[in-house]
C-alpha positions as a LaTeX table, in Angstrom:
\begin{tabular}{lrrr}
\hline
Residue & $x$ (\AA) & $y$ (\AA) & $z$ (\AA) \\
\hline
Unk1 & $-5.64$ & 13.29 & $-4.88$ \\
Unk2 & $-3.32$ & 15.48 & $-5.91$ \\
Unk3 & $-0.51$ & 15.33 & $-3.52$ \\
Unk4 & $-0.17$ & 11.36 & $-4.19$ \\
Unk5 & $-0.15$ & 11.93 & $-8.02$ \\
Unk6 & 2.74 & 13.99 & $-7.70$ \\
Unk7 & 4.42 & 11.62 & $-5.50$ \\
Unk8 & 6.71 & 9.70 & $-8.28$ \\
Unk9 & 7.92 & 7.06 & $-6.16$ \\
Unk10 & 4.35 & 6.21 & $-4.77$ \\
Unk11 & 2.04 & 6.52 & $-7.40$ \\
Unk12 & 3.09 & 3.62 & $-9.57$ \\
Unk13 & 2.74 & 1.31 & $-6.56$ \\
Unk14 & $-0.93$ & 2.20 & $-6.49$ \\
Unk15 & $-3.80$ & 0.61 & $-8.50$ \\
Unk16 & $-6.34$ & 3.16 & $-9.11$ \\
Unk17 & $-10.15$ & 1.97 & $-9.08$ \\
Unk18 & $-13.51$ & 3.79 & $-10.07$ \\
Unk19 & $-16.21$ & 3.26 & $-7.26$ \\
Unk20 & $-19.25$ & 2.03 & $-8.58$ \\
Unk21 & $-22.07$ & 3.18 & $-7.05$ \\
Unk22 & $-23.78$ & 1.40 & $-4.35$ \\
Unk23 & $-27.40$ & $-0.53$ & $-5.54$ \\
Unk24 & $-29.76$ & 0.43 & $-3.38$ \\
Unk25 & $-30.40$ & $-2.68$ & $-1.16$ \\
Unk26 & $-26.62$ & $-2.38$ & $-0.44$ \\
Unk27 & $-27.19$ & 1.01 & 1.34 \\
Unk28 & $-30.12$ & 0.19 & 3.13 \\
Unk29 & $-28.61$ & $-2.79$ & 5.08 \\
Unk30 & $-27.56$ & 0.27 & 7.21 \\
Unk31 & $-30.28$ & 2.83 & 6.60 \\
Unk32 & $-34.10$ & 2.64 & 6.61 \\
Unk33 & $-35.86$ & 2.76 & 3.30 \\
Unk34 & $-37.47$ & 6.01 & 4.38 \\
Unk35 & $-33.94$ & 7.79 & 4.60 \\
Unk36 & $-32.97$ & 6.43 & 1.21 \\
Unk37 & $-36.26$ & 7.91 & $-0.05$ \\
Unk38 & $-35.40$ & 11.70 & 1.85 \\
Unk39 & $-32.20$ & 11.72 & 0.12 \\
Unk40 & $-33.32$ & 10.83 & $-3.25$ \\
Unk41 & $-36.51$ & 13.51 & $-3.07$ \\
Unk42 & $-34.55$ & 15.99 & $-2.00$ \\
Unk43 & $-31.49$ & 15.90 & $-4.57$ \\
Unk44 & $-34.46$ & 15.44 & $-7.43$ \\
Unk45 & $-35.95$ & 18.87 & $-6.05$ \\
Unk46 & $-33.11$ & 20.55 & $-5.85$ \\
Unk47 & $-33.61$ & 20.85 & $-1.92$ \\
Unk48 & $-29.89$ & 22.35 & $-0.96$ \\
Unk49 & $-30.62$ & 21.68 & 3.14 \\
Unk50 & $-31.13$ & 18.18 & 4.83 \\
Unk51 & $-29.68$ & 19.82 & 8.14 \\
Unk52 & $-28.10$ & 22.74 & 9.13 \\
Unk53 & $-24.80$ & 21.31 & 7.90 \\
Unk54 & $-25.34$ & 18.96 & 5.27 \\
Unk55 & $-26.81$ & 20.51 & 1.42 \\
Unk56 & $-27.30$ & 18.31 & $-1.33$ \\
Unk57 & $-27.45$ & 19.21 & $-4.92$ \\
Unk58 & $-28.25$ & 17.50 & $-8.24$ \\
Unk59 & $-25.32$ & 15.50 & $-8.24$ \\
Unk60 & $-25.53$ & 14.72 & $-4.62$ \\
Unk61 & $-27.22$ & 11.06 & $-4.87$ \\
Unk62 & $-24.54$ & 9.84 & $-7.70$ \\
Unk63 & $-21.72$ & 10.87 & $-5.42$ \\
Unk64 & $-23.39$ & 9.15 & $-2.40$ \\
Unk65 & $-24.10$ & 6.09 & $-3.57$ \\
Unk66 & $-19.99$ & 5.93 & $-5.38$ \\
Unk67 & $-18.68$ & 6.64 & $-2.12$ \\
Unk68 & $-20.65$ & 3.68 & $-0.54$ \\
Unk69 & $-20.01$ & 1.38 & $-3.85$ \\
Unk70 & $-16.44$ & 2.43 & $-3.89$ \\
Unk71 & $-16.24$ & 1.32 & 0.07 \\
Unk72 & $-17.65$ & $-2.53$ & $-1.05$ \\
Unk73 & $-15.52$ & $-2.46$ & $-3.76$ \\
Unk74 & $-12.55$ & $-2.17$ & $-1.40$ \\
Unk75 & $-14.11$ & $-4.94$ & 0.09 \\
Unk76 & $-13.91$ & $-7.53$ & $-2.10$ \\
Unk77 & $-10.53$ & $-5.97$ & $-3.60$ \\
Unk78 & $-9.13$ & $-6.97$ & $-0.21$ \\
Unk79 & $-10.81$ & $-10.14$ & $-0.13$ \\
Unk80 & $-9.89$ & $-11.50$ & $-3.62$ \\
Unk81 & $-6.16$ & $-10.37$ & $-3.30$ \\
Unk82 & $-6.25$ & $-8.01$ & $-5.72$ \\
Unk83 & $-4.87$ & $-5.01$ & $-3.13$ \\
Unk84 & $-3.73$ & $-5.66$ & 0.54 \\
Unk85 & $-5.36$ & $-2.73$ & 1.99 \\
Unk86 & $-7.38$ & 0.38 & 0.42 \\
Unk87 & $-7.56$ & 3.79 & 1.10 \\
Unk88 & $-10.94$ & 5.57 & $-0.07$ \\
Unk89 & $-10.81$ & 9.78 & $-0.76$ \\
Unk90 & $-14.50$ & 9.31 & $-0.43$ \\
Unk91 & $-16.64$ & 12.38 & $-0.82$ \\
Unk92 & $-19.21$ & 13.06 & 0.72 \\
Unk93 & $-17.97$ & 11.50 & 4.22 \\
Unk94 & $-20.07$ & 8.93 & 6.57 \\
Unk95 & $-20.03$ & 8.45 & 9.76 \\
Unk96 & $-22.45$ & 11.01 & 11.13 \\
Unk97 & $-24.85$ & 9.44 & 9.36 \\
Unk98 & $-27.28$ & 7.40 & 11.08 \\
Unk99 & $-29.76$ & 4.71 & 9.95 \\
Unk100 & $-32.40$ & 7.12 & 9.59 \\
Unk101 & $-30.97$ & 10.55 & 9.06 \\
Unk102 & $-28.38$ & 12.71 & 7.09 \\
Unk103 & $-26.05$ & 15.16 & 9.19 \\
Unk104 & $-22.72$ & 16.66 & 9.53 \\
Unk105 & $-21.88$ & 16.18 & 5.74 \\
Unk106 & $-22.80$ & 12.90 & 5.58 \\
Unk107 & $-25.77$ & 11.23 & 3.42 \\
Unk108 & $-25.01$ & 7.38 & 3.66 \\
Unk109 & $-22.58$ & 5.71 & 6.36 \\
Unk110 & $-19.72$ & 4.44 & 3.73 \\
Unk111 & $-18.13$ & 2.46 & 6.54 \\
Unk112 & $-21.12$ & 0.95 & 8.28 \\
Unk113 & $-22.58$ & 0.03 & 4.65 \\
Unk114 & $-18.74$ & $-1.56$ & 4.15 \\
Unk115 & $-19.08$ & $-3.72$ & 7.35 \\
Unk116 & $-22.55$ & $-5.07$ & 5.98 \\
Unk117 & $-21.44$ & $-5.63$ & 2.97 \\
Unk118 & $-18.35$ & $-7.95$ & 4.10 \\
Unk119 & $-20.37$ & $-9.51$ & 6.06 \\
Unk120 & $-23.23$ & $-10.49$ & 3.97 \\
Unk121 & $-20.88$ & $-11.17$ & 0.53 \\
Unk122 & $-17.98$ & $-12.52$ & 2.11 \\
Unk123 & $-18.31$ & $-16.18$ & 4.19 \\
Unk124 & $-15.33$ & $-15.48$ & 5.81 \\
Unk125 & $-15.67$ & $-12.07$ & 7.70 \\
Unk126 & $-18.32$ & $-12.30$ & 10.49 \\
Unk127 & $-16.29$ & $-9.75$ & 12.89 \\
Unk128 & $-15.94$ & $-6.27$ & 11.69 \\
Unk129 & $-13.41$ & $-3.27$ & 13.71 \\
Unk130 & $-14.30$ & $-0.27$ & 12.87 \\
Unk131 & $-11.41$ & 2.42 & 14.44 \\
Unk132 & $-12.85$ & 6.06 & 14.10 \\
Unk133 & $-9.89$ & 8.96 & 14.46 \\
Unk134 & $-11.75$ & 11.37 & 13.20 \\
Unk135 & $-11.89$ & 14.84 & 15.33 \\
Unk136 & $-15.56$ & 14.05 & 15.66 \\
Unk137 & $-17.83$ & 11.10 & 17.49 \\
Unk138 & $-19.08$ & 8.67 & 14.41 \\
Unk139 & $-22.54$ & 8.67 & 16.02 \\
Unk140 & $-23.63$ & 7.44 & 12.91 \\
Unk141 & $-21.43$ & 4.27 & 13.14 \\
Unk142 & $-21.87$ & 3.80 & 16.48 \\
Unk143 & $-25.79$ & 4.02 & 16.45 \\
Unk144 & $-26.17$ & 1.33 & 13.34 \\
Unk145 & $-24.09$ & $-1.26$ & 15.51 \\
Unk146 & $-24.93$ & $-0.40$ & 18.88 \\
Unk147 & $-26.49$ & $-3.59$ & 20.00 \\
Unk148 & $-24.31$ & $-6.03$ & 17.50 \\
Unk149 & $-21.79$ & $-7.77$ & 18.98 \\
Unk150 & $-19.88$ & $-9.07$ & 15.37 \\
Unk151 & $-18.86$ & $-4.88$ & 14.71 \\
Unk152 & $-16.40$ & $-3.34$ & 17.09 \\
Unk153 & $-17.08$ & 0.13 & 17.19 \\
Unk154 & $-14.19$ & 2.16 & 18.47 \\
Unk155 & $-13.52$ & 6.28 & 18.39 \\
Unk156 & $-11.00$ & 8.59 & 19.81 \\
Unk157 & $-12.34$ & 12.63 & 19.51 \\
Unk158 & $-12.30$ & 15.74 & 20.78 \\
Unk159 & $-14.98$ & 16.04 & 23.54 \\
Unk160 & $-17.41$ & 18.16 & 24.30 \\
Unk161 & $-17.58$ & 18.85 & 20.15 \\
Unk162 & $-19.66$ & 18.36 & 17.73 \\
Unk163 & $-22.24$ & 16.39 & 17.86 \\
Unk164 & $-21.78$ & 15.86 & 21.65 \\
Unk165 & $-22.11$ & 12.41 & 21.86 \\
Unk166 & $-19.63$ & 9.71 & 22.35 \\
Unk167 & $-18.58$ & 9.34 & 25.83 \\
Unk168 & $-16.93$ & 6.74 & 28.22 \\
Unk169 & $-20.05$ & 5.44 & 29.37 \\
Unk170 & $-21.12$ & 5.05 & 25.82 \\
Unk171 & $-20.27$ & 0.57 & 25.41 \\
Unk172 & $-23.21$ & $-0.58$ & 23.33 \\
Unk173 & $-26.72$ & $-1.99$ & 24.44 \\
Unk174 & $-27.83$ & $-5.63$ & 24.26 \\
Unk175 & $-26.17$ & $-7.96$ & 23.25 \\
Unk176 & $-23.36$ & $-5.33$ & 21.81 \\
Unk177 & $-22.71$ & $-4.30$ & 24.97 \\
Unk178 & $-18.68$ & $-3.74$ & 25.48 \\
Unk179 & $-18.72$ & $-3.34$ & 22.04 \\
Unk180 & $-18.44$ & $-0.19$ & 21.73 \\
Unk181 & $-15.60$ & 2.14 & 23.19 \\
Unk182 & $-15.37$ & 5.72 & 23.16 \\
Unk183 & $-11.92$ & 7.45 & 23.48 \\
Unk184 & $-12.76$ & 11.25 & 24.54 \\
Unk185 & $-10.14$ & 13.50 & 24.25 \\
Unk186 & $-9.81$ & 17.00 & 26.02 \\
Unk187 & $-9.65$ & 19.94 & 23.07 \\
Unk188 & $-5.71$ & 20.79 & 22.97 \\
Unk189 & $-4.39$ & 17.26 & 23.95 \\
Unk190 & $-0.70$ & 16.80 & 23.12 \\
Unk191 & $-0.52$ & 14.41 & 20.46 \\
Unk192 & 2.41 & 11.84 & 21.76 \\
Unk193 & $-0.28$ & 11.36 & 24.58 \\
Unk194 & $-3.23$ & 11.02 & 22.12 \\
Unk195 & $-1.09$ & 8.23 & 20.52 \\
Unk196 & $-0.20$ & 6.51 & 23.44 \\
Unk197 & $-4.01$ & 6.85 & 24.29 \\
Unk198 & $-4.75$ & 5.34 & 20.63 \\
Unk199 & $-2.43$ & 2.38 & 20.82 \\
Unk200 & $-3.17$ & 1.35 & 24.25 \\
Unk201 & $-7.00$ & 1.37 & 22.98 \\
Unk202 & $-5.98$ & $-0.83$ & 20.35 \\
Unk203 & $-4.44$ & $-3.53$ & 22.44 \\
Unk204 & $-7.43$ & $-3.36$ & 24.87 \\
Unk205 & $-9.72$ & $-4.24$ & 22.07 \\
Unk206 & $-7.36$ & $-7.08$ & 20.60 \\
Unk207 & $-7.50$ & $-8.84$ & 23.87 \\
Unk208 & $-11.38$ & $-9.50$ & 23.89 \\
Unk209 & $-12.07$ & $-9.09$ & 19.83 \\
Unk210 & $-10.15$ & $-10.46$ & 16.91 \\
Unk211 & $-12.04$ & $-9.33$ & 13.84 \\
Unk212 & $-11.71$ & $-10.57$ & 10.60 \\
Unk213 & $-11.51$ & $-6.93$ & 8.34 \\
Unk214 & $-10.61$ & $-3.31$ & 10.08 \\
Unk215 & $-12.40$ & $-0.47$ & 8.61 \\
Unk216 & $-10.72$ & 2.83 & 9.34 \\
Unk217 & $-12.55$ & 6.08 & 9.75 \\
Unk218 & $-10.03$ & 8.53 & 8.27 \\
Unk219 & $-10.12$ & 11.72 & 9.73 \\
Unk220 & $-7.35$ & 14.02 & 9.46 \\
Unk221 & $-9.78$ & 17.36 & 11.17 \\
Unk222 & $-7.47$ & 16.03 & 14.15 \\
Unk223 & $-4.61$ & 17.43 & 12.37 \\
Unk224 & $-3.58$ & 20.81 & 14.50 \\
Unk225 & $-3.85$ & 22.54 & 11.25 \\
Unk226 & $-7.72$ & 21.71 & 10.53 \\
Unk227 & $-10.15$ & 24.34 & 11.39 \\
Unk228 & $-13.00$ & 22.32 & 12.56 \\
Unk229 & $-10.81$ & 20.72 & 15.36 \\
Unk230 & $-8.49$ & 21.23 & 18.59 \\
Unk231 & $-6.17$ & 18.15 & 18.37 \\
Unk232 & $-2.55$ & 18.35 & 18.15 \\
Unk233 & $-1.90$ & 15.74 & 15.91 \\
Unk234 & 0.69 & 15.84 & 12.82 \\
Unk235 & 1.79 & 13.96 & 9.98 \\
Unk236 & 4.09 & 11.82 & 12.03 \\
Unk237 & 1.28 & 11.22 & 14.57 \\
Unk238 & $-0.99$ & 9.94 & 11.77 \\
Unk239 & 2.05 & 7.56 & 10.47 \\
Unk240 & 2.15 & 6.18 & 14.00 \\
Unk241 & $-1.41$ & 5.37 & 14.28 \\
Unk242 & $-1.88$ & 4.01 & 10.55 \\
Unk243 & 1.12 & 1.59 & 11.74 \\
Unk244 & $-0.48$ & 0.69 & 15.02 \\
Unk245 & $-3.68$ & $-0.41$ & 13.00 \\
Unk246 & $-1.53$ & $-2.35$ & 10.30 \\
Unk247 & $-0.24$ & $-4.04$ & 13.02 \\
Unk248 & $-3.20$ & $-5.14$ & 14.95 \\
Unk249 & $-4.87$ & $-6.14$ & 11.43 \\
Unk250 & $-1.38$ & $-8.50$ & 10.23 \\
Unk251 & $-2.10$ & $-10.42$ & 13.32 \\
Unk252 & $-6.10$ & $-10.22$ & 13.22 \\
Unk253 & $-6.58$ & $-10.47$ & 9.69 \\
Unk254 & $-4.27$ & $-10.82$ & 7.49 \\
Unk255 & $-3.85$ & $-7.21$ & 6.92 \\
Unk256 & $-7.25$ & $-6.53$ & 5.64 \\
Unk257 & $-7.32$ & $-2.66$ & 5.82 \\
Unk258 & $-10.02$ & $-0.44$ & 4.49 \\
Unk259 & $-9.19$ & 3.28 & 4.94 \\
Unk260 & $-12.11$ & 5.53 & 4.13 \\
Unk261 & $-11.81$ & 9.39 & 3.96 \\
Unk262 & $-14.12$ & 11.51 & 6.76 \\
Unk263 & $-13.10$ & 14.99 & 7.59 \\
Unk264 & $-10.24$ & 16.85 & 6.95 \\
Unk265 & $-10.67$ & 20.58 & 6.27 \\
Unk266 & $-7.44$ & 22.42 & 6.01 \\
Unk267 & $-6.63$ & 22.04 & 2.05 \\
Unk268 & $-3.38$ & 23.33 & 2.81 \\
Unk269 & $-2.30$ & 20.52 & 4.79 \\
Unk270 & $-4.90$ & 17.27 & 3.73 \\
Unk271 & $-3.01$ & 16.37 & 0.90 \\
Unk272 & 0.15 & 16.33 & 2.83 \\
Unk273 & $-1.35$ & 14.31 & 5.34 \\
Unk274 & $-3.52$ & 11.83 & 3.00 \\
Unk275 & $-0.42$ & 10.87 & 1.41 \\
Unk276 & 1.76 & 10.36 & 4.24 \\
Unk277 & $-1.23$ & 7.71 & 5.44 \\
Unk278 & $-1.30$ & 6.10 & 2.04 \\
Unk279 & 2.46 & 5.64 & 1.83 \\
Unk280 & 2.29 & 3.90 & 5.06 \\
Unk281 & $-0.42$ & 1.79 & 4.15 \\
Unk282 & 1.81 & 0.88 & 1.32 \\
Unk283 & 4.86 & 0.11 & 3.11 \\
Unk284 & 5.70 & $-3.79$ & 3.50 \\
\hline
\end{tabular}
């Protein structure tokens, strides 16, 4: 992006990588073969509308399955040593989308298809955190892991918003079943609480579940700035939960970090924010 390109004390500290795209099997760990198939017809007949929100055009399947390959790459570039922790400006975004259907921007579910992909590649990650920030509910993720007790599904959004799901009562079914836990936050919120609210989440879900890679669901449309959101939060709010996370995953896991871009809508202010997150990744 361009905001950490321009950054001349950051940018040489970074190892750039091309995603590759995703093969096809690798995707549909997390989505049914019939949803690969609606995605591919309609970017091959130019179809621009797979829901009210979310158009597709020629290109659209290429991009898709790079933002899912690029995620698994991350994967085993944590795993191997070759970075500590990732951060993924993944277009188009993920975690609306649900095993069998595209919505809210989002084709393929680059952080569910992530937590698969550890899992089946990599012997030694069985447990899986996903932490969701975004301004919206990852029904997506939370749907494909519902009943699975080795992902930890957690989000903290505005609610009642878009796309009305994710509430307190929300823990998983099955055998997942207090694996799941929803964080709804009131539109307006003021962000030292939403941080406090964050943190304390965190330390809840560290005392019952140690996993062995955290996926984060970047989503800085909780920025006060974003126009798709009512949160309050700022750069410095963003710092303090990136840290929070680091934390949890240096004592988890080794500080196995995957941060994967989801909304963020205010180009005025994402790059701004996108590289404050990164350079905290990056600190020691």
């Amino acid at each position: 992006m361009k905001a950490l390109r321009a950054d001349a004390e950051l940018w040489p500290r970074l190892s750039e990588v091309e995603a590759p795209p995703a093969p096809r099997g690798v995707v549909q760990a997390c989505h049914t073969a019939q949803h690969f198939k609606q995605v591919e017809r309609a970017v091959s007949e130019g179809r621009g509308y797979l829901d009210a929100d979310t158009t597709v055009s020629l290109h659209s399947l290429d991009a898709a399955l790079r933002a899912a390959g690029g995620a698994c790459r991350a994967v085993d570039a944590v795993m191997s040593g070759e970075a500590d922790n990732v951060f993924l400006p993944l277009r188009p975004p993920g975690h609306h989308a649900t095993a069998d259907r595209a919505m809210g921007f989002c084709l393929f579910n680059n952080v569910a298809v992530a937590a698969r992909y550890a899992q089946s590649r990599h012997s030694e990650i069985e447990r899986v955190a996903i932490v969701d920030w975004d301004v919206h509910h990852g029904n997506g993720t939370q749907g494909i892991f519902y009943d699975d007790p080795s992902v930890f599904f957690f989000s903290a959004h505005q609610y009642p918003w878009y796309p009305g799901s994710g509430t307190r009562g929300e823990t998983g079914l099955g055998r997942g079943r207090g694996y799941t836990l929803n964080v709804p936050l009131r539109a307006r919120t003021p962000a030292a609480e939403h941080c406090r609210t964050f943190e304390t989440a965190l330390e809840e879900i560290g005392a019952k579940f140690r996993p062995d890679l955290v996926i984060i669901s970047a989503g800085f449309d909780a920025h006060a700035g974003d126009p798709l959101g009512q949160l309050m939060l700022e750069d410095e709010d963003f710092i303090r939960m990136t840290r929070a996370v680091k934390e949890w995953a240096r004592d988890a896991c080794s500080g196995r970090v995957l941060s994967c871009l989801e909304g963020g809508y205010n180009l005025d202010t994402l790059g701004e924010t996108v590289r404050a997150h990164v350079r905290t990744l990056a600190e020691d």
